[in-house]
Backbone as CSV, one residue per row, in Angstrom:
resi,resn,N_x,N_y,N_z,CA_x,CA_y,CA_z,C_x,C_y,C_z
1,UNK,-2.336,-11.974,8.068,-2.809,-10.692,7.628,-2.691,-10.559,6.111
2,UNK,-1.771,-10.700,5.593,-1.842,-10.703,4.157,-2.619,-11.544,3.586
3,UNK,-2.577,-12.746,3.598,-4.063,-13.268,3.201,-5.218,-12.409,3.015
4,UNK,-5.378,-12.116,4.387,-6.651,-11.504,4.234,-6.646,-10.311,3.170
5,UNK,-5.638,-9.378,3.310,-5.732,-8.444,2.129,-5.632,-8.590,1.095
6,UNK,-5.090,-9.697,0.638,-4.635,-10.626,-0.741,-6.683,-10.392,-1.109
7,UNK,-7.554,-11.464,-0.159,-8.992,-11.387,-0.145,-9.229,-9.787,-0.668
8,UNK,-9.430,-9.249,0.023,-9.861,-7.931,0.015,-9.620,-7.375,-1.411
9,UNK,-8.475,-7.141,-1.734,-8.243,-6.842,-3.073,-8.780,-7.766,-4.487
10,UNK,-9.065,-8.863,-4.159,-9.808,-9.471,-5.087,-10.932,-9.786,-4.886
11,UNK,-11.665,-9.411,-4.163,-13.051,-9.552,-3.597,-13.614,-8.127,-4.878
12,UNK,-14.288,-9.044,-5.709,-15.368,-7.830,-6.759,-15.819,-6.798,-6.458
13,UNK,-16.673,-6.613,-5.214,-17.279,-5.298,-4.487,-15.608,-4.220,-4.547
14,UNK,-14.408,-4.816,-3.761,-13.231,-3.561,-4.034,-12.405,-3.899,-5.431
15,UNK,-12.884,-4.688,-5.980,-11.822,-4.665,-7.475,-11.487,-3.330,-7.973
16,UNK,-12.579,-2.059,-7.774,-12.494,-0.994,-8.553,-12.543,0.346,-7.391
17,UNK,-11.919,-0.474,-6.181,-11.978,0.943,-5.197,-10.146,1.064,-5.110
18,UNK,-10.035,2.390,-4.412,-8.989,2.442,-3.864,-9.025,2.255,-2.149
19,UNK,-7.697,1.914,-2.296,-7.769,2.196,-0.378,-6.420,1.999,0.233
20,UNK,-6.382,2.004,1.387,-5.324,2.324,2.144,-4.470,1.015,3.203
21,UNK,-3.760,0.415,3.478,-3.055,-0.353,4.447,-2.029,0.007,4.994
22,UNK,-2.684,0.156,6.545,-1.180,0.876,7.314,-0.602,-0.303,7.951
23,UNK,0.594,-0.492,7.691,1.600,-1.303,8.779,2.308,-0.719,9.753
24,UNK,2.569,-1.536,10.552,3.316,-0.827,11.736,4.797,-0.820,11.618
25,UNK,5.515,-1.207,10.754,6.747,-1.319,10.171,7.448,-1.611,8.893
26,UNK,8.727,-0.885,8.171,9.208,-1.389,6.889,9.090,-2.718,6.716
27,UNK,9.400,-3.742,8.095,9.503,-5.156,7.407,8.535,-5.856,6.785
28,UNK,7.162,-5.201,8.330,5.767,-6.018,7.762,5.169,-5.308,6.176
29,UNK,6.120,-4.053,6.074,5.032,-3.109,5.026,6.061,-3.928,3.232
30,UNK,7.256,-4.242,3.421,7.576,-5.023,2.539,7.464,-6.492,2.205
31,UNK,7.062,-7.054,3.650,6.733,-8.648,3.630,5.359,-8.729,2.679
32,UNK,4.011,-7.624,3.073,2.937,-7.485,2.228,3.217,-7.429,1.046
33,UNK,3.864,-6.266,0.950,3.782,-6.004,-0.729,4.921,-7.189,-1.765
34,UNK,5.843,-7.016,-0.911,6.377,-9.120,-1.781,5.259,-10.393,-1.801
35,UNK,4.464,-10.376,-0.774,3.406,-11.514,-1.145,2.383,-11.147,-1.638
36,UNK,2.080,-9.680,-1.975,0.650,-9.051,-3.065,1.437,-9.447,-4.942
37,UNK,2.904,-9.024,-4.572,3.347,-8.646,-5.894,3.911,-10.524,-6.564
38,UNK,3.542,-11.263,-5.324,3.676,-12.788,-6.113,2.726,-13.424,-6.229
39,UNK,1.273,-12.998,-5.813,0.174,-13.174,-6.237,-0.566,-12.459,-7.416
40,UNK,0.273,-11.971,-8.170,-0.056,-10.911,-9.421,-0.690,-9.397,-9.350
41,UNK,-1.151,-9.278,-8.054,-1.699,-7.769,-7.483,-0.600,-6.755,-7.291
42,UNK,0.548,-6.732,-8.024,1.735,-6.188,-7.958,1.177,-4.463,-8.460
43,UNK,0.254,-4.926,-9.641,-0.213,-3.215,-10.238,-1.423,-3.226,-10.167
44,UNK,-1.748,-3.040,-8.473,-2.869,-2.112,-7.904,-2.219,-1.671,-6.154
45,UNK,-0.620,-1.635,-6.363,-0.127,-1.381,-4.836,0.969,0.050,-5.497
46,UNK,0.751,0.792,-4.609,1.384,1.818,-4.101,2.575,1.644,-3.068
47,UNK,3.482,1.994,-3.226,4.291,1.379,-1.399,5.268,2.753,-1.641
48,UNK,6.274,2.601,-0.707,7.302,3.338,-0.580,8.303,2.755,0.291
49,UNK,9.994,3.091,0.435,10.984,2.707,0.998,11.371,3.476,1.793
50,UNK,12.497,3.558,3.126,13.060,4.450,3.841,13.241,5.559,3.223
51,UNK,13.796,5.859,2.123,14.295,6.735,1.467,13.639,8.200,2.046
52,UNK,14.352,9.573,1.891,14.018,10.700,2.333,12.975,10.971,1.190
53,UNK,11.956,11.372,1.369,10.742,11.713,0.782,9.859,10.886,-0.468
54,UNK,10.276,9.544,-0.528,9.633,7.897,-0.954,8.254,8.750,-0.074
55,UNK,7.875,8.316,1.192,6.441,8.171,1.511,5.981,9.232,0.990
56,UNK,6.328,10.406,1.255,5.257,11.762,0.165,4.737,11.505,-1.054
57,UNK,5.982,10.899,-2.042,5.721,10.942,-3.301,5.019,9.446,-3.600
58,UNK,4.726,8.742,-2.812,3.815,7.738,-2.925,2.527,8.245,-2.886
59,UNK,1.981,8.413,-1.437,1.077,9.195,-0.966,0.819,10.047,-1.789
60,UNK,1.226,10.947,-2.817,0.635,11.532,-3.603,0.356,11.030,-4.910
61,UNK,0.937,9.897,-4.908,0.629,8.962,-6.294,-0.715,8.511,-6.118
62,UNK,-1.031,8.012,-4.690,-2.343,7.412,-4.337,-3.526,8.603,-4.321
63,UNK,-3.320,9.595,-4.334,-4.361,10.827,-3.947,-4.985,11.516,-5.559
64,UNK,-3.942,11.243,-6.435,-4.061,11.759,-7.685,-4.439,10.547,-8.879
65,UNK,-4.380,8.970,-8.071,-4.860,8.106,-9.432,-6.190,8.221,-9.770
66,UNK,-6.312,7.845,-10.462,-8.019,7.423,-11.373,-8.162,6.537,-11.016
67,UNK,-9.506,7.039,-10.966,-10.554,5.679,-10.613,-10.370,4.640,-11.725
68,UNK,-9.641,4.330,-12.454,-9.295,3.621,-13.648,-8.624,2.828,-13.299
69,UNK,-7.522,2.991,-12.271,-6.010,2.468,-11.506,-6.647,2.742,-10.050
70,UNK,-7.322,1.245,-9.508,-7.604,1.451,-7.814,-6.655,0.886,-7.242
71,UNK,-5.857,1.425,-6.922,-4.567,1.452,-6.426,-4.860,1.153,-4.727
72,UNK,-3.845,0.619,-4.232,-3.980,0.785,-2.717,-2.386,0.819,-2.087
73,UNK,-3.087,1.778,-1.410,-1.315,2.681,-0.729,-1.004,1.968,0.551
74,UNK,-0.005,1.354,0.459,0.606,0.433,1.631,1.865,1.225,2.244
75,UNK,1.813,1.579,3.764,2.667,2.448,4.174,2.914,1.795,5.670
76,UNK,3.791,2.403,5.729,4.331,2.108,7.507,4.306,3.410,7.859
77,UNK,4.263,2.967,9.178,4.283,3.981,10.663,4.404,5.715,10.079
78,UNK,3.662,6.607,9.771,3.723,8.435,9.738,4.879,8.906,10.952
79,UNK,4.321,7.977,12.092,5.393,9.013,13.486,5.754,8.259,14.008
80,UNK,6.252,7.167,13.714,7.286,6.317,13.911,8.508,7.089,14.109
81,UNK,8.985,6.777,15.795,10.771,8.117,15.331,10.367,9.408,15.816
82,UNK,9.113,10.090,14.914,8.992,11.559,15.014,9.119,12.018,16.553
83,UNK,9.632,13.774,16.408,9.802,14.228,17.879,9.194,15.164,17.844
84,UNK,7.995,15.703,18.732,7.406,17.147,18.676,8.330,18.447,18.526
């Protein structure tokens, strides 16, 4: 899987988009972003950690960049855990 997004992000047509990658967990969502950030795509990723309110303030980093900075927001699981 990372491969392929490694592709994606350097594929010309998205060089200048933003976009989104959901993982289904912290491990897979840090295994990505350690093999984006050793392939030099380190500053066009967004991520966040367990930490109490990390995913918000990511997520709003990604909603407010410029089209200047096509950033792509790499996140794990929203309701992972959650209880109605």
């Amino acid at each position: 899987m990372a491969e392929e997004v490694e592709k994606i992000l350097k594929y010309a047509r998205y060089s200048t988009k933003k976009g989104i990658v959901h993982t289904q967990s912290y491990y897979i969502n840090n295994y990505l972003v350690r093999y984006l950030r050793d392939r030099g795509l380190g500053n066009r990723i967004i991520t966040h950690d367990s930490n109490f309110g990390a995913r918000e303030e990511a997520q709003f980093q990604h909603i407010v960049a410029r089209e200047k900075r096509p950033y792509y927001f790499i996140f794990s699981v929203y309701d992972r855990g959650a209880r109605p």
